[in-house]
C-alpha positions in Angstrom: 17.2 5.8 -42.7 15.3 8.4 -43.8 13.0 9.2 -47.1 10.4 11.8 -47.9 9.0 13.5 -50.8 7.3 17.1 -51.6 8.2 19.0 -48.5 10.2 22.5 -48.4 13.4 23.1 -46.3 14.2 26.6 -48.2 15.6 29.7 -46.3 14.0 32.4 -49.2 12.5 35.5 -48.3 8.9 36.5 -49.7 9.7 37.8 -53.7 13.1 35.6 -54.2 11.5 33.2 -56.5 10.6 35.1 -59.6 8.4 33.8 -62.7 9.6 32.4 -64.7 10.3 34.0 -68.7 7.6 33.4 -71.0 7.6 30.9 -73.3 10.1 32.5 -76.5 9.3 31.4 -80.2 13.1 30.0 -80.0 14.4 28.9 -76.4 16.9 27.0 -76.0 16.6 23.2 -74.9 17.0 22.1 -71.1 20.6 20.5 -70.5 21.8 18.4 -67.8 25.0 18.5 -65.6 25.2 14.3 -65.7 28.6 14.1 -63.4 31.0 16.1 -60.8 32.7 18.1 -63.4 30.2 18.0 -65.8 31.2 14.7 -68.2 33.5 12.3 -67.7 36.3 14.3 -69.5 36.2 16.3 -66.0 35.9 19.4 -68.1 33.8 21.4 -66.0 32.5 23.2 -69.4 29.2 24.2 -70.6 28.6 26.0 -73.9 25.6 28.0 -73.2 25.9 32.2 -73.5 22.4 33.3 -71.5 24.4 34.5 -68.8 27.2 36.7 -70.8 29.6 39.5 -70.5 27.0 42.1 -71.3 24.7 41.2 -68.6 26.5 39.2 -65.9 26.4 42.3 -63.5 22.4 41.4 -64.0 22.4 38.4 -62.3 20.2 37.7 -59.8 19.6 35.1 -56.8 16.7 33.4 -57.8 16.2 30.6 -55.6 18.4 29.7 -52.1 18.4 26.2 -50.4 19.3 25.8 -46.6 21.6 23.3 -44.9 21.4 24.4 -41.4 17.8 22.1 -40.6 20.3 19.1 -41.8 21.9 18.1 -39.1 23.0 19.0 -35.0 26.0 21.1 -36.4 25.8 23.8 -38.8 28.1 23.5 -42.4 30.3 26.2 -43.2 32.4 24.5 -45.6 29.9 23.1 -48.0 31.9 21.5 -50.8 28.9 19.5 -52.7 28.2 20.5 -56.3 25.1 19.0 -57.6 24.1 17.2 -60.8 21.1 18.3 -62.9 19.2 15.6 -64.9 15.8 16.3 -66.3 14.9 19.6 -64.0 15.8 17.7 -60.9 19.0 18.5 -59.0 20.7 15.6 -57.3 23.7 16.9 -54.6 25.0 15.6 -50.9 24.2 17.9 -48.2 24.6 18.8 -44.6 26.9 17.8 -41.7 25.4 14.1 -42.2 25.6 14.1 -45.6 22.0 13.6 -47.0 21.0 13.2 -50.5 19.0 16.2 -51.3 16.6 16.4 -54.6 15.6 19.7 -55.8 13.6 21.5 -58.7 16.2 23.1 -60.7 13.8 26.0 -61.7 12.6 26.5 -57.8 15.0 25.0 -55.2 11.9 23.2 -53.8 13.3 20.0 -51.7 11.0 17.1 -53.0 13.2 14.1 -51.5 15.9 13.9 -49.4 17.8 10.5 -47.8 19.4 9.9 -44.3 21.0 6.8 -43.7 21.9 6.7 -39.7 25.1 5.7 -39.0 25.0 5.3 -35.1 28.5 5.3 -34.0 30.0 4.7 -37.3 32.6 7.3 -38.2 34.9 7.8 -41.4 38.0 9.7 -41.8 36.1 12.4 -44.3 33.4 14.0 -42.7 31.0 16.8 -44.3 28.5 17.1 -47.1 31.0 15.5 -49.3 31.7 16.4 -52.7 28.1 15.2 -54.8 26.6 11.8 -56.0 26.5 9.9 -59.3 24.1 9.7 -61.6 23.3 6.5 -63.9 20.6 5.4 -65.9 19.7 2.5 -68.6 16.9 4.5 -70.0 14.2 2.8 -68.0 15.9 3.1 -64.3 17.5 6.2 -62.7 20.1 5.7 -59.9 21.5 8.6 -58.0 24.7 6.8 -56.2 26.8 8.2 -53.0 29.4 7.4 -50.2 28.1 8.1 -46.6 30.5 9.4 -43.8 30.9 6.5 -42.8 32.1 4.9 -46.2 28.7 3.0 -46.8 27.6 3.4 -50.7 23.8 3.8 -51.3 22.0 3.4 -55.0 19.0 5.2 -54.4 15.6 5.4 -56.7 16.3 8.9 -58.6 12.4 9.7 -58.5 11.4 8.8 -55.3 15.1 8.9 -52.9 14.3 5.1 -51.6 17.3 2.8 -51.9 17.3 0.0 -54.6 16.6 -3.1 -53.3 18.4 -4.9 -56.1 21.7 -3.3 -55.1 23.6 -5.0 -52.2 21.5 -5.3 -49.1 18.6 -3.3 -49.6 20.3 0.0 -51.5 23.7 -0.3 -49.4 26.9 -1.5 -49.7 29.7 -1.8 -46.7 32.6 -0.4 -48.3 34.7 -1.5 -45.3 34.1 -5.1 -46.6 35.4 -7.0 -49.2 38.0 -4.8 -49.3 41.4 -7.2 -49.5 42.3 -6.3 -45.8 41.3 -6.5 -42.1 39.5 -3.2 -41.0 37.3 -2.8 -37.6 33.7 -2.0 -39.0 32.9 1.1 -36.8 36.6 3.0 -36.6 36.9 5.8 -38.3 39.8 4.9 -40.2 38.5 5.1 -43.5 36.3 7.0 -45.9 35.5 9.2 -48.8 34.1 12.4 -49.6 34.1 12.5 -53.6 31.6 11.0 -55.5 32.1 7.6 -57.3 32.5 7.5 -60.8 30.1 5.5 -62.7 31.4 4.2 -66.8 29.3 1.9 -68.7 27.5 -0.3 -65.9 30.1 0.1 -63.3 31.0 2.5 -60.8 34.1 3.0 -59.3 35.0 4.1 -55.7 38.3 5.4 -54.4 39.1 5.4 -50.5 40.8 8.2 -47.9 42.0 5.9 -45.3 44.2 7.0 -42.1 48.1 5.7 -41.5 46.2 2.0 -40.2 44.5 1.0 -43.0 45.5 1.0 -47.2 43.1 2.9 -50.1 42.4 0.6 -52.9 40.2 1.2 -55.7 37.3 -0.9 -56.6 34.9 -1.6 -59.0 30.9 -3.0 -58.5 28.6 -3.7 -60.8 26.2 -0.5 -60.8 23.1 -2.7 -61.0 23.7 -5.2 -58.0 26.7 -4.0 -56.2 28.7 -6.8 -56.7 32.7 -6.4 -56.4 33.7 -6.8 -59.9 37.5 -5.7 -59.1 39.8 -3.9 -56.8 43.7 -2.7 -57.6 45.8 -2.4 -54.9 47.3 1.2 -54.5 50.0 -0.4 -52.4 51.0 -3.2 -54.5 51.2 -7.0 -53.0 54.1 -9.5 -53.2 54.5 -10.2 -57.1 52.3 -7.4 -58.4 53.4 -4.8 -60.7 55.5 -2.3 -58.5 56.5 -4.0 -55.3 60.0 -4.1 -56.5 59.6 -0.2 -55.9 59.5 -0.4 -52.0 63.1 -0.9 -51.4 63.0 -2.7 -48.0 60.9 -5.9 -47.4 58.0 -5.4 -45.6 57.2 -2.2 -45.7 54.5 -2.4 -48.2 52.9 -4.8 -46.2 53.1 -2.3 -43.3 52.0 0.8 -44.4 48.9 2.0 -45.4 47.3 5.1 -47.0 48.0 5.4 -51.0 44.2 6.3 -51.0 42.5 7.8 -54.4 40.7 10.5 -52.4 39.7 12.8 -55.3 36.7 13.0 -58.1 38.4 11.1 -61.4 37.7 10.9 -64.6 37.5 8.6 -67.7 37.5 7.8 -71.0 34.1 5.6 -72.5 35.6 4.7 -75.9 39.2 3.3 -74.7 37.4 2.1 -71.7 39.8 4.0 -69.4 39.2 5.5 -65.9 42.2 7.6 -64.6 42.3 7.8 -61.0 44.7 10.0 -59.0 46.8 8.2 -55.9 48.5 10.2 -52.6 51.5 8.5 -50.6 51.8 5.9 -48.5 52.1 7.4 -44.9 52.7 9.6 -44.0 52.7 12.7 -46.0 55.5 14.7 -45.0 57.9 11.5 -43.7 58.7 8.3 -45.9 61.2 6.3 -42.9 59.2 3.7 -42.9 58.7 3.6 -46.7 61.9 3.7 -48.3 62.1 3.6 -52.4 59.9 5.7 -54.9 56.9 4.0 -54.0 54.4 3.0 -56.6 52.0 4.0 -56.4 51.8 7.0 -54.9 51.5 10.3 -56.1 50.7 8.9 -59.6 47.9 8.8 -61.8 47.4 5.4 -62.6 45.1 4.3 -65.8 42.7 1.5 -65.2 40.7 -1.0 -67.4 37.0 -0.3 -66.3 36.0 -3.7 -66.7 38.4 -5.4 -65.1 40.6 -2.6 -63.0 44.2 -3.8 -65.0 46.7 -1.3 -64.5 46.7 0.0 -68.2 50.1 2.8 -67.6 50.7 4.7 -64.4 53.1 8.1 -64.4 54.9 9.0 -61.1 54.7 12.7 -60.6 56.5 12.8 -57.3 59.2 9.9 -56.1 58.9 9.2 -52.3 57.0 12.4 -51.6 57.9 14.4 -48.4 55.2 17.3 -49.3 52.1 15.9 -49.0 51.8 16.5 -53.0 49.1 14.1 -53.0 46.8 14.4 -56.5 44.0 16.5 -55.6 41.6 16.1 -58.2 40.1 14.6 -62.0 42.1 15.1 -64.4 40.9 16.7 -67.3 41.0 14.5 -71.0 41.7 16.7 -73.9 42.0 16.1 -77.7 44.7 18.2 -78.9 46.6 19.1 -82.0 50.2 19.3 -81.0 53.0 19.9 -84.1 50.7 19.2 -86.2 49.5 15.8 -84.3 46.5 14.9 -83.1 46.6 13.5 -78.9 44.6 12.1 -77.0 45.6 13.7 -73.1 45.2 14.0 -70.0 46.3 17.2 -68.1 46.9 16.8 -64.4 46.9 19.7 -62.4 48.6 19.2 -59.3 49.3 20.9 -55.8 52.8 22.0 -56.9 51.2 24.0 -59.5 52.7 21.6 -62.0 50.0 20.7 -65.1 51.4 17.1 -66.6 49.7 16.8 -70.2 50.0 13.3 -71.0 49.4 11.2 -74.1 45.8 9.3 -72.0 46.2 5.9 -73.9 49.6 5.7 -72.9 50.5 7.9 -70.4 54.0 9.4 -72.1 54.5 13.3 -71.3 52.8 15.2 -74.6 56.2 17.8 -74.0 59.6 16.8 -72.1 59.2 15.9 -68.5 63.2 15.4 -67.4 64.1 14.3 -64.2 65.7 17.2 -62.1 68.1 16.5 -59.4 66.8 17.9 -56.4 68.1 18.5 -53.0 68.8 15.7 -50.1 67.5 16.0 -46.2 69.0 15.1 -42.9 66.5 13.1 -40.9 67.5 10.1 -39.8 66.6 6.7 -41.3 64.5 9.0 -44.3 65.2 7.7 -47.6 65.6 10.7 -50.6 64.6 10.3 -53.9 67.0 11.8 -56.3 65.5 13.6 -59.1 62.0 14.5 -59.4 59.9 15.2 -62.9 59.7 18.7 -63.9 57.3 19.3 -66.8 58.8 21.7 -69.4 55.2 22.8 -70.9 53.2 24.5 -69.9 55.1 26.6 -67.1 54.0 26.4 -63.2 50.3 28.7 -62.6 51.8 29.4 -59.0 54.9 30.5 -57.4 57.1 27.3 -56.5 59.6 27.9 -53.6 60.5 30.6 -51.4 63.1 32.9 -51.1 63.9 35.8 -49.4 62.7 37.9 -52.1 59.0 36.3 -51.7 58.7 37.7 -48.7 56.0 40.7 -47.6 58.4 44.0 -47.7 55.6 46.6 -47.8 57.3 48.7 -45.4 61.0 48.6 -43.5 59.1 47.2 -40.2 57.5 44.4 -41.8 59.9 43.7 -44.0 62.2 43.4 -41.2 60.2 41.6 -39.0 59.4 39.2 -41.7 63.1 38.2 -42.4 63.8 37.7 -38.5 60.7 34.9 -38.6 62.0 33.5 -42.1 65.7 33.3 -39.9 64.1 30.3 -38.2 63.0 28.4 -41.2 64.9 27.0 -44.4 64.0 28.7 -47.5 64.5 26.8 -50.7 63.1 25.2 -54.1 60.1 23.2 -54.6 61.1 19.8 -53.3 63.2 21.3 -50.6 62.8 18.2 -47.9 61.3 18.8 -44.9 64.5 19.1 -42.3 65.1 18.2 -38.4 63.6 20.2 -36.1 65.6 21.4 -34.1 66.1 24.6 -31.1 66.8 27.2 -33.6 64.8 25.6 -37.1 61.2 25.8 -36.6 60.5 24.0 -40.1 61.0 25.1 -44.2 59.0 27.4 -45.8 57.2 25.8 -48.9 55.4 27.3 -51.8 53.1 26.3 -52.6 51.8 24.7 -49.1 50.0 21.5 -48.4 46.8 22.5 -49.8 48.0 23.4 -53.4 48.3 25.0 -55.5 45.0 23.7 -56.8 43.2 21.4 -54.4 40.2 19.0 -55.2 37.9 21.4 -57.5 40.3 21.3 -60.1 40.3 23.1 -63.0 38.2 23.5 -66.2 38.8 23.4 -70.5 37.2 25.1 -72.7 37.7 22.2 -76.4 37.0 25.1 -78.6 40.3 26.9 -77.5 42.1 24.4 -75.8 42.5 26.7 -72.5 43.0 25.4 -69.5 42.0 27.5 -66.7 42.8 26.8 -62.8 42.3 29.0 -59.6 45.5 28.8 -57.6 46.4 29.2 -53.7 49.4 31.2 -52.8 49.8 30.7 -48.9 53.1 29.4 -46.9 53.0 25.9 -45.8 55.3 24.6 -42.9 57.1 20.9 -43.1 59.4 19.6 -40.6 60.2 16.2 -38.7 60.4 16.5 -34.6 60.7 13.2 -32.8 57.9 11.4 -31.0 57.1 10.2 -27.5 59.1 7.2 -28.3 61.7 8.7 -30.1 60.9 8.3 -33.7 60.8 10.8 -36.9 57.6 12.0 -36.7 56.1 14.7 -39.4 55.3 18.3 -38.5 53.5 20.7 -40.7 50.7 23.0 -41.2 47.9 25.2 -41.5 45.9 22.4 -39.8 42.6 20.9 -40.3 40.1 21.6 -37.4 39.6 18.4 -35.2 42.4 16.3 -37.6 45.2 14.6 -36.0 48.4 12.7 -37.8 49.5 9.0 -37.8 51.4 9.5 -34.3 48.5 11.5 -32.5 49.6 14.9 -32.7 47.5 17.7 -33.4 47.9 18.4 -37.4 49.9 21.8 -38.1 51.3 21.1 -34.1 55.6 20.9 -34.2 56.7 18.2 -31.8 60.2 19.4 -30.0 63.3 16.9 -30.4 62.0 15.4 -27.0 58.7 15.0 -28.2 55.4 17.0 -26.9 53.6 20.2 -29.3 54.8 23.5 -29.0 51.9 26.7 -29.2 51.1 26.9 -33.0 50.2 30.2 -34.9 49.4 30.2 -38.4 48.4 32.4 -41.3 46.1 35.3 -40.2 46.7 35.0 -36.6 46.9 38.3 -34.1 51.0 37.5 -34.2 51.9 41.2 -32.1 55.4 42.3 -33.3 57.1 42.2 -30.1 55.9 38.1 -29.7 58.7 36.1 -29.3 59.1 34.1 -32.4 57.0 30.7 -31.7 56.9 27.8 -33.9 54.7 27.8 -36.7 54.5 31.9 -37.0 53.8 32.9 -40.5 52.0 35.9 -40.4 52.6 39.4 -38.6 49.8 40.3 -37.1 47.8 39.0 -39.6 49.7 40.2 -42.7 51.4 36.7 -44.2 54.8 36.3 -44.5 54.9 36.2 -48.2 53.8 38.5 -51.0 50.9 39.3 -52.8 49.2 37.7 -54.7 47.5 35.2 -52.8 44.9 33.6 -54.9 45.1 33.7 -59.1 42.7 32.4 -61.7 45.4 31.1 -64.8 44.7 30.0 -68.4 46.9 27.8 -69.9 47.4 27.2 -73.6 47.1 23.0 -73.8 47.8 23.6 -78.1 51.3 24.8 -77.5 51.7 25.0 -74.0 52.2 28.2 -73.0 50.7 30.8 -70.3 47.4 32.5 -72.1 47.4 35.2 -68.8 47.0 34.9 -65.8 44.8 37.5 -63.0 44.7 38.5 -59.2 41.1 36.7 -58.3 39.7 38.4 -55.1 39.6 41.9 -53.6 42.0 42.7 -50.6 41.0 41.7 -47.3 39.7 44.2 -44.5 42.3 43.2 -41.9 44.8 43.9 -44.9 43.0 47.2 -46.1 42.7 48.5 -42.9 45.9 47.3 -41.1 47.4 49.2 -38.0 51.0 48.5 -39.9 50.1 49.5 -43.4 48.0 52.9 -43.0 49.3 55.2 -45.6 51.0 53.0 -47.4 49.9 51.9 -51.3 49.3 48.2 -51.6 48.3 46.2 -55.1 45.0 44.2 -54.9 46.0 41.5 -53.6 43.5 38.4 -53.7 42.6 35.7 -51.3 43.8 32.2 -50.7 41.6 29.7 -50.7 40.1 26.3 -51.9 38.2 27.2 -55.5 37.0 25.3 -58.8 36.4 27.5 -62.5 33.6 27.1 -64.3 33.7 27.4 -68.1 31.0 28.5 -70.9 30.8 29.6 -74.2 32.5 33.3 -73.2 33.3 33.1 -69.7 35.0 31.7 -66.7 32.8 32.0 -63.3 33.8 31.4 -60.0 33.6 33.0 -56.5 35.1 35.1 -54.0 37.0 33.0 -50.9 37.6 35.4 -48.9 35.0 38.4 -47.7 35.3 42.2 -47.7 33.7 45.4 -47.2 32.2 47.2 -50.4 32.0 50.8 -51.4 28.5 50.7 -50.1 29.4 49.1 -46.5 28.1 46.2 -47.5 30.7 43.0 -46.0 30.4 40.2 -48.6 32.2 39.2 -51.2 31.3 38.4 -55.2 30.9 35.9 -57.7 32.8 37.0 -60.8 33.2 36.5 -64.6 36.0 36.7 -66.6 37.0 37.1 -70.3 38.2 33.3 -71.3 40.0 34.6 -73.8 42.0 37.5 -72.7 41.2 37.0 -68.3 39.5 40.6 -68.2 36.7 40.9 -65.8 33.7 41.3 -67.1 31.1 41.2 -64.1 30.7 40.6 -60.3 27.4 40.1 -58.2 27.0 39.9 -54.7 27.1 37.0 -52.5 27.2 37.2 -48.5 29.3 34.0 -47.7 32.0 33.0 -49.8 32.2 30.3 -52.4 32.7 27.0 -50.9 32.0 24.4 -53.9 32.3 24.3 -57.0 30.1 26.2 -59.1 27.9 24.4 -62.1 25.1 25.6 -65.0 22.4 24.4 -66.9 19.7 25.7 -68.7 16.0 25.0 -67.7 12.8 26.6 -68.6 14.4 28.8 -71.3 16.7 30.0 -68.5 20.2 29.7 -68.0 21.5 29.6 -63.8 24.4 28.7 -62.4 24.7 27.0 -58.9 27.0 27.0 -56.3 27.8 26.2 -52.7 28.1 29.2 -50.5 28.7 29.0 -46.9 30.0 30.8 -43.4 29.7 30.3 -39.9 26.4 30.9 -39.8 25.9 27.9 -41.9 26.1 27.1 -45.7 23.6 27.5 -48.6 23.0 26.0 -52.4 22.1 29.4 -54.3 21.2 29.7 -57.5 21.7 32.5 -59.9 20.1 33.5 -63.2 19.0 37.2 -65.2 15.8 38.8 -64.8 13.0 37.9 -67.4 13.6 41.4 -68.7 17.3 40.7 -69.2 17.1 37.5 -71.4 14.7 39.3 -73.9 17.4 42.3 -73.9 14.9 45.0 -72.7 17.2 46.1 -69.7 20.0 47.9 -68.9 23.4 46.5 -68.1 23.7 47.9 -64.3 26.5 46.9 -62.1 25.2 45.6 -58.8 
């Protein structure tokens, strides 16, 4: 374990750090950034209007923090977004995930916190998500889950642990747990932040196949277990009777709350998002809808009573799992006040529901939906379709979604698709077989939206939510020993499924993985067709556009507009198969979180590209909340990788975000020029 004060690990060149603005007659009061998304409403919304459409494009980079000293391997997906409380930022950092504390104003490091871990491994790895923050007005904690799914409290002034919580600062999260689980296998873990609502915090779990992901509750001061709900319900709890054949439950594991929540202080509330039971694309072994996974389930903080749960998938075969907070929202609908809960999902489905109750705000039937043919799989009949507000992303693939830009690719495109079913949303996952390679689902297995979320804006009542548009792959082969075994991709580097099989790899009917190419790969026309082929030489299979920032009315629940987010990639621009020929802008797919203020929505590029001025990069943007117009872009040179926060400090508004590449990843902070905030300059694009 490791703790130091006062000492700089910044990677800024000589003139970065400006002075700061003098001291004005009438500026504005520091504000803090006191959870994940901002409050526990998961809002991700900030009403301060320093940083504005006139003088966006005036942005500077004012201060840059390094993560490639923390640790033996460098982080190029850095998904951390900090907190901000009293000038100091608080955030997870690093490929061993250490507590970092930083001066807002300078990005100074004056503490950081390493626990070793030895041979201890968890099933998340990375910088994680963030920390927590709690206070009783005397003490300050700053709270996180290790790699290895320890939780410290640590001192918020100095980084040392609290010795009154647990044993000395820590807490084994593997223990007390309501199962069996080997101390030092990495079946289990967590890389969002725990939740902390009145004096307790609350931690979810992303287990593997071998092990099950309750949720628990410890007193924030001591650490002490003060309740745990079981995700996978027990003999004679509230759901069992929704596993159909007996044992199962007992059997199975996953149904982890992997993603950031959120909660409600006055009805004493905290709503926490489940995925399936394993595994995520194949439900033999789990026959029935399965409480409760793929619901958000409401839970009494004090003592972690199921309150209401909704079911937004029934025995999912997609890997639908919910991917982040949902956001809480006082609306007026016909004429009547609510109290909701919007859930954006990875199907591109937002369900507003009534949060002290959890009934739909607007119809929610059940829609029939198609039936598979793998053996032994169990089907769910109908699945809940919200009426209001309508999908932010394409659901489904036909043949008219896919890339038809010119004869050859369009042909070549429908001679891959030949080897693939192409259906509706819930289209299951069939057989593999000789000649069927897998279906074609929109949106794929990473949303959709994935864990940043979205963000609200309680002035308008606009939701807005960056969306993916990329192919996914699902299918069932048969394993070594002759079982249903799920196949799908894009995969995650190093991951591997329940039966040991490289994720994204497609097992044959006599078991063994097949050479996998996905999005983006250098697929040459004349390739035979192999499993897993979803691009043409790097142009995908489907069309344009393939990442979109949406705003959605939550008053009447309808689509405000919706825009292309991204410029067009440079193996797209400047493809071989497309010269001459006239393409739309056409976005990037990606992993991204909005950011709301008074007049805008921020976030960044996820994808790079070479500028007008030669200059490969890509940009952090602004756009009109109201009407989706863009209203500003500055430079960046690694793409957006968390998601992005803001504060004001020192009469100074920035805004923060995660940036990172392979040449490692970077907290950067942005604000205007001294000049700009008194109005003296001009508003130049850069």
């Amino acid at each position: 374990m490791l703790s130091f004060t006062r000492r700089r690990m910044m990677a800024s060149t000589a003139g970065l750090l400006g002075a700061l603005p003098a001291a004005a007659q009438t500026a504005p009061r520091d504000t803090d950034w006191l959870h994940y998304a901002n409050d526990l409403a998961s809002t991700r919304y900030a009403p301060l209007d320093q940083i504005n459409a006139s003088n966006f494009n005036r942005l500077e980079m004012v201060w840059r923090f390094s993560t490639n000293a923390l640790g033996p391997n460098l982080d190029a997906d850095y998904q951390s977004t900090p907190l901000i409380v009293n000038g100091k930022i608080y955030c997870t950092a690093g490929f061993r995930r250490d507590v970092v504390c930083l001066d807002g104003a300078t990005g100074e490091l004056l503490w950081m916190h390493r626990h070793d871990e030895g041979r201890r491994a968890g099933s998340r790895g990375g910088p994680g998500l963030g920390v927590a923050y709690w206070s009783d007005g005397t003490r300050e904690r700053v709270l996180y889950v290790t790699r290895g799914y320890n939780m410290f409290s640590l001192d918020a002034r100095t980084g040392r642990p609290d010795p009154a919580f647990g044993s000395n600062g820590m807490i084994d999260l593997r223990l007390n747990d309501d199962q069996d689980m080997d101390p030092n296998r990495g079946i289990i873990g967590l890389h969002a932040p725990p939740l902390v609502v009145r004096d307790v915090v609350v931690v979810g779990a992303a287990p593997t196949a071998n092990s099950k992901g309750y949720i628990r509750g410890f007193d924030v001061k001591t650490g002490q277990r003060k309740w745990i709900f079981h995700t996978i319900p027990r003999r004679g709890e509230f759901g069992y009777d929704t596993w159909l054949v007996p044992g199962q439950a007992e059997a199975i594991g996953n149904g982890g709350c992997w993603a950031s929540m959120s909660a409600d202080d006055a009805l004493g509330l905290v709503y926490c998002g489940v995925e399936s039971a394993a595994t995520d694309m194949e439900g033999v072994n789990r026959h029935g809808p399965g409480l409760f996974g793929e619901s958000l389930v409401a839970l009494d903080i004090e003592t972690g009573q199921r309150k209401w749960h909704y079911q937004m998938v029934h025995h999912g075969l997609w890997d639908r799992d919910v991917p982040c907070a949902g956001i809480l929202c006082d609306i007026t609908v016909d004429g009547r006040m609510v109290k909701a809960i919007a859930q954006p999902t990875k199907q591109g489905f937002v369900y507003v529901l009534d949060r002290t109750n959890g009934k739909p705000v607007w119809p929610i039937p059940e829609v029939k939906v198609p039936k598979g043919n793998v053996p032994g799989e169990w089907y769910a009949p109908t699945q809940p379709m919200p009426t209001k507000p309508p999908p932010f992303t394409k659901q489904g693939v036909s043949e008219d979604d896919l890339v038809d830009w010119t004869p050859e690719i369009k042909a070549r495109a429908r001679e891959i698709a030949r080897h693939y079913q192409l259906g509706p949303l819930y289209a299951p996952p069939p057989m593999l077989s000789e000649t069927i390679f897998g279906a074609f689902n929109l949106p794929g297995m990473q949303g959709g939206v994935n864990w940043p979320g979205g963000s609200y804006d309680p002035d308008t009542g606009l939701l807005y939510v960056f969306s993916k548009h990329q192919i996914g792959i699902t299918g069932v082969g048969l394993d070594s020993a002759g079982r249903p075994a799920p196949r799908g991709g894009p995969p995650a580097a190093g991951s591997a499924d329940a039966n040991g099989g490289a994720f994204g790899g497609f097992a044959s009917l006599k078991g063994g993985n097949h050479g996998t190419r996905f999005s983006y790969a250098p697929d040459g026309l004349n390739d035979p067709i192999v499993r897993g082929m979803i691009s043409i030489e790097g142009i995908p299979l489907e069309k344009p556009p393939y990442g979109t920032v949406t705003a959605l009315n939550l008053r009447d629940g309808s689509l405000a507009w919706q825009v292309t987010h991204g410029e067009t990639p440079d193996h797209i621009r400047n493809h071989r198969l497309l010269k001459g020929v006239s393409i739309p802008r056409t976005g990037q797919s990606g992993i991204l979180g909005t950011l709301t203020t008074r007049s805008l929505v921020i976030l960044g590029d996820c994808g790079l590209f070479t500028d007008e001025q030669g200059r490969k990069g890509c940009r952090l943007r602004a756009y009109d909340k109201a009407t989706g117009e863009e209203k500003g872009a500055v430079f960046m040179d690694k793409v957006q990788t968390g998601a992005a926060m803001t504060y004001m400090l020192g009469g100074k508004q920035y805004i923060v975000t995660a940036i990172g590449s392979s040449y490692g990843a970077d907290l950067v902070a942005f604000a205007l020029p001294d000049a700009a905030i008194r109005g003296n300059a001009p508003n130049e694009e850069r």
